[in-house]
N, C-alpha and C positions, 0 to 999 in steps of 0.2 A: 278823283275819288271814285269816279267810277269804275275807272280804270283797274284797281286798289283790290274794290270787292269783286271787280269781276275774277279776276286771280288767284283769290283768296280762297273761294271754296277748293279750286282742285287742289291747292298745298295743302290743307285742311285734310283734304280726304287723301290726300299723299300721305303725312301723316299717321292719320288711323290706321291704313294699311302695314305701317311699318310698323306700328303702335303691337299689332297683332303678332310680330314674327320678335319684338324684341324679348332677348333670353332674360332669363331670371336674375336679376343682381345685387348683390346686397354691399357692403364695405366690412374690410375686417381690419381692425387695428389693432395696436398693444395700446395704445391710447386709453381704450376703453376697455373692451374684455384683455381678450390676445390672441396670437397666433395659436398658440399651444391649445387652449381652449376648442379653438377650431375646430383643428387636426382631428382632436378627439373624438369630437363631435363626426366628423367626418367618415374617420379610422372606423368605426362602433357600428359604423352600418352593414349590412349584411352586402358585401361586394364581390364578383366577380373576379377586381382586379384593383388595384392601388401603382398608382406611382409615384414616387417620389423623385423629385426633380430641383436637384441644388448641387452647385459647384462646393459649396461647405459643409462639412458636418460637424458634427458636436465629436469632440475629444473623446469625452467620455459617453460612446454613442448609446452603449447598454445602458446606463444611466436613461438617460434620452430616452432609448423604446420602451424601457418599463413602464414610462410613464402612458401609454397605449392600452389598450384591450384589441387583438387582434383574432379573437375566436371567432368572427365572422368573416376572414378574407380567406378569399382560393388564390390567390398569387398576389405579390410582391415584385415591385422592378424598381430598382434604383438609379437614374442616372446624374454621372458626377463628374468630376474630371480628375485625370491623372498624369498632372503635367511632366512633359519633360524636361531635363535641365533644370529644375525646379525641388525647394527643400519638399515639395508632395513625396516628390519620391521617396523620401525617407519617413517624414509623419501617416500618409495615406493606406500604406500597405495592412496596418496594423490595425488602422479604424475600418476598413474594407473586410477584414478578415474576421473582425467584432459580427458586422453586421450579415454575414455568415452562423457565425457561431451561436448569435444570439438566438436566432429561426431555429437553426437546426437542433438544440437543445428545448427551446420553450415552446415551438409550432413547428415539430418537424414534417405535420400535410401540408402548410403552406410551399407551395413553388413560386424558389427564390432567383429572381436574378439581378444580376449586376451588367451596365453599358456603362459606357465612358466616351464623355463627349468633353473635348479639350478646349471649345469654344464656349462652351456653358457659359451663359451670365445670367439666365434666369431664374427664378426658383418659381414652381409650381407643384402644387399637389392634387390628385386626382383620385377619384373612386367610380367605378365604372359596375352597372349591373347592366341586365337586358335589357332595361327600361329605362334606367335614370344614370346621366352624368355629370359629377359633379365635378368641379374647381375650382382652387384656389390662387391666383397668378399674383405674383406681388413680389417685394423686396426682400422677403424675410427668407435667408437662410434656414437651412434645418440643426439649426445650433441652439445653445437653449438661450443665450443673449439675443439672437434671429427670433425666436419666436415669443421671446417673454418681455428680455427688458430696452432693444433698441428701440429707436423710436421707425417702425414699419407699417406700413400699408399695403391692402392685396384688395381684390373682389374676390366675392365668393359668385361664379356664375354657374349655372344651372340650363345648360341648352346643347343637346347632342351633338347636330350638327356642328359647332363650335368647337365642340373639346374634340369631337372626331378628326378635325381637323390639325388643332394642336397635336394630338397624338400623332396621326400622322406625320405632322411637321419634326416634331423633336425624334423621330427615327430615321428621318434622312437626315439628321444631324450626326447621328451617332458615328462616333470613330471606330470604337471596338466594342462590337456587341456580342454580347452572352460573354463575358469574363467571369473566369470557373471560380472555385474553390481552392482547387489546385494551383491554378495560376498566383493567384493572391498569396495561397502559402511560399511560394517562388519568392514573388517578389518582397515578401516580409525578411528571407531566406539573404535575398540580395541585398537587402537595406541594412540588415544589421550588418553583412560582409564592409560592404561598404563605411559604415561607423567605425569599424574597426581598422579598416584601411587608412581612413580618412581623421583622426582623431582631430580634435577643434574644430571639423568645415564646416561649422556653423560663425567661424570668425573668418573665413576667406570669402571670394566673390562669389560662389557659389556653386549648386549643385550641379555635375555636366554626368547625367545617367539615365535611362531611358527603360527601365525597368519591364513595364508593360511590353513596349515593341519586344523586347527579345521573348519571354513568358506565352505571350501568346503568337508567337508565331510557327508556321508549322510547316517551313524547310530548313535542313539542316545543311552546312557546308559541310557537315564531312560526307552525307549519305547523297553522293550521286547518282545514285543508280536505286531509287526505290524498290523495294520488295513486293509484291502483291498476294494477298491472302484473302481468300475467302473463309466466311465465319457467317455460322449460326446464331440467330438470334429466338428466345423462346427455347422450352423444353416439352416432353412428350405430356404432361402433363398440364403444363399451360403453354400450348401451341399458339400460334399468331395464326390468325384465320384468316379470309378474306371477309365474313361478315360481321368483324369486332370493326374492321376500321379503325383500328389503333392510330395515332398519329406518331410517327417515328419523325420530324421534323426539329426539334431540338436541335442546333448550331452547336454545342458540346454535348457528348454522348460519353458516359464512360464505356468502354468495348471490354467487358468480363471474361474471366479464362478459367480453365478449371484449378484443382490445387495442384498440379502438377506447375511449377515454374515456367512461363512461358519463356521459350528462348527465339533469337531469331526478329522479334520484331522490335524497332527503334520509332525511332521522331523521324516524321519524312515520309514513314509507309503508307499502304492505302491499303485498308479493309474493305471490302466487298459485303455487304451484308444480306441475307434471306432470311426468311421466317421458317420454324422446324414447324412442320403441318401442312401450312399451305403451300411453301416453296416458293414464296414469289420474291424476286427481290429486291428490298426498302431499304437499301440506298448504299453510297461509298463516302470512306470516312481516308482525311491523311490523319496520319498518329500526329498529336503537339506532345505529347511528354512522355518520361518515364512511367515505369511501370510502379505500381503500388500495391497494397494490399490492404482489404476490407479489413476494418477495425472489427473489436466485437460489439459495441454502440448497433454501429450500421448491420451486421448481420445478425444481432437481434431484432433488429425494424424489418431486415429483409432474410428471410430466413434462407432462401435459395441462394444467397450470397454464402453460407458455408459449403454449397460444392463449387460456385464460381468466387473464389475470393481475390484472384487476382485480376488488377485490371488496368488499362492505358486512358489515357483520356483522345477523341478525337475529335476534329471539328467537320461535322456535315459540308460535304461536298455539294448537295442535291437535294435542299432541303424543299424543296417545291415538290419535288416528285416525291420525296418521302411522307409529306402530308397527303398527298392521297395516292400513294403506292396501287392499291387495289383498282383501281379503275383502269391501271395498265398490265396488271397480274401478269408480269412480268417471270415465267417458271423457270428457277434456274434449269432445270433438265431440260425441259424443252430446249430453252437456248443453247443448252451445252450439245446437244443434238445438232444444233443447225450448225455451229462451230464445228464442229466433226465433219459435217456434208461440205461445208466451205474451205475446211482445212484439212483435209485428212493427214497430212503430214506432220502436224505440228501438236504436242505434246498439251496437253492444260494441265497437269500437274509441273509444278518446280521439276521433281522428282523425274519425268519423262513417262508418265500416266497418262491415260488417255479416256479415265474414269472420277468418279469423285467417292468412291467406294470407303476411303476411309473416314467421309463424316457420316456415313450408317452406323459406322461403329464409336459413335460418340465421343468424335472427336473434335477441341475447341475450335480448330482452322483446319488450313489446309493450305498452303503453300503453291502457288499458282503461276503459270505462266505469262508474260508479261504480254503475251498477245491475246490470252483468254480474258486478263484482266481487264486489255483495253475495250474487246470484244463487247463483255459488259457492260462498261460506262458509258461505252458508244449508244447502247442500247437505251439505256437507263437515260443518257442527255437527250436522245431522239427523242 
């Protein structure tokens, strides 16, 4: 006995201390309220940031988000999975490209994206401000049987370092992250091909296509031999400074061109980029896709978009040093200076230039040497 109480008080006070650090918890069921309820509840607060985190969605997803008020969130991320070999590949393209369409019509300030994690079994949802983070982990898909009428349970917890670290965790999950617009139009593009090919596969053993892998990838087997191009980013009248500190770190960037057709660049290529004002240069991009052109939607949102209306999509090479480019102010001339002292022999333009004279005269690229280009990246990885 005595033994008992003498023990007793330090577990006791073990206890209390822990008592102090545990997060906020509550239970959410459909039992009782529901998921959906939740969400809302969640969704409605004024956030920084939202994630959405479920291998399922709802069919009819627009249905689904109407049910939301989103006029308090500054970004949107969804992660889902996009199986391969899998009938995903033919239902998921079209529900992927909903919840696209549905932002960029009804909250086109929110910054939307989309990851794809093929291991997914979780579902969580999250709302993050500078102060407060919230979530939701549980069973319930983000479908409306997931959140209304299965029988589900989740916690709602309430403790930063916690979901800090879920966050964390579920991005070194991710398989493909930042999945475009463009990509999803692709693979909607291939899903129908495929139906058409494939009439009945939904009575044979199954689907053998891989959709994503090829969409977002950004080498091509016919283009051996990469191109390299330098390109302006910014115009004289809204220059890229060094004291704006823009973040150019985006993992898909679309690369705009002027209305002249641009010719000469494919999938495969690498763009070079600097800012018109400051000169420094914010980062290298390989091209993933063809080339497109600005709706009138989009360049009524963006009005600078009716002198650049054409554009490629590419996926950041360097997105660490894009996000703070300016703390290495990086000049192209200078550098192109020191490449002259080092090389005097060797050309930096395609063309056999040994200046960069024609983007003074406003022009979208500039066709570049495969040594100058490397010159740069070299520079830009240092």
């Amino acid at each position: 006995m005595f033994l008992y109480q003498h023990s007793a008080k330090p577990v006791h006070k073990a206890l209390d201390e822990i008592g102090k650090y545990m997060p906020d918890i509550s239970m959410v069921a459909n039992s009782e309220d529901n998921h959906l309820d939740a969400l809302k509840n969640l969704f409605i607060r004024q956030a920084n940031r939202l994630l959405i985190v479920s291998p399922y969605l709802a069919k009819n997803l627009e249905s689904l988000l109407n049910e939301f008020n989103f006029d308090n969130i500054q970004s949107i991320e969804l992660i889902t999975t996009f199986k391969a070999n899998n009938p995903e590949q033919l239902s998921k393209p079209i529900i992927l490209k909903t919840y696209f369409d549905f932002f960029s019509s009804k909250y086109p300030d929110i910054k939307i994206k989309l990851h794809i994690d093929n291991l997914l079994h979780g579902k969580i949802f999250i709302s993050t401000t500078e102060d407060t983070h919230i979530a939701i982990l549980g069973s319930a898909n983000f479908t409306r049987n997931g959140l209304c009428n299965n029988h589900e349970w989740g916690v709602l917890i309430k403790e930063n370092k916690v979901i800090d670290n879920i966050i964390e965790d579920l991005y070194n999950s991710i398989e493909y992250e930042d999945v475009t617009y463009n990509q999803i139009k692709k693979s909607c593009l291939f899903a129908d091909q495929f139906e058409r090919d494939n009439i009945g596969w939904n009575k044979q053993p199954g689907v053998t296509s891989d959709f994503l892998k090829t969409v977002y990838s950004v080498e091509d087997s016919q283009n051996v031999e990469p191109k390299y191009f330098l390109k302006p980013i910014g115009v004289t009248s809204d220059p890229v400074l060094l004291e704006d500190r823009k973040d150019y770190s985006d993992i898909h960037q679309n690369l705009h061109f002027s209305k002249k057709k641009p010719s000469g660049v494919r999938k495969g290529d690498i763009v070079i980029t600097f800012g018109v004002g400051g000169g420094s240069l914010l980062s290298y991009f390989k091209v993933t896709g063809g080339l497109e052109y600005a709706t009138d939607d989009e360049i009524k949102k963006d009005v600078w978009k009716e002198r650049w209306p054409w554009y490629m999509e590419g996926r950041n090479q360097a997105p660490d040093f894009s996000k703070r480019w300016w703390e290495y102010n990086l000049q192209i001339y200078a550098l192109l200076d020191q490449f002259l002292d080092e090389n005097p022999s060797i050309p930096v333009t395609k063309a056999g230039g040994y200046g960069l004279g024609t983007l003074n005269f406003g022009s979208d690229k500039v066709r570049i040497s495969k040594e100058f280009g490397d010159f740069l990246i070299n520079n830009i990885n240092a």
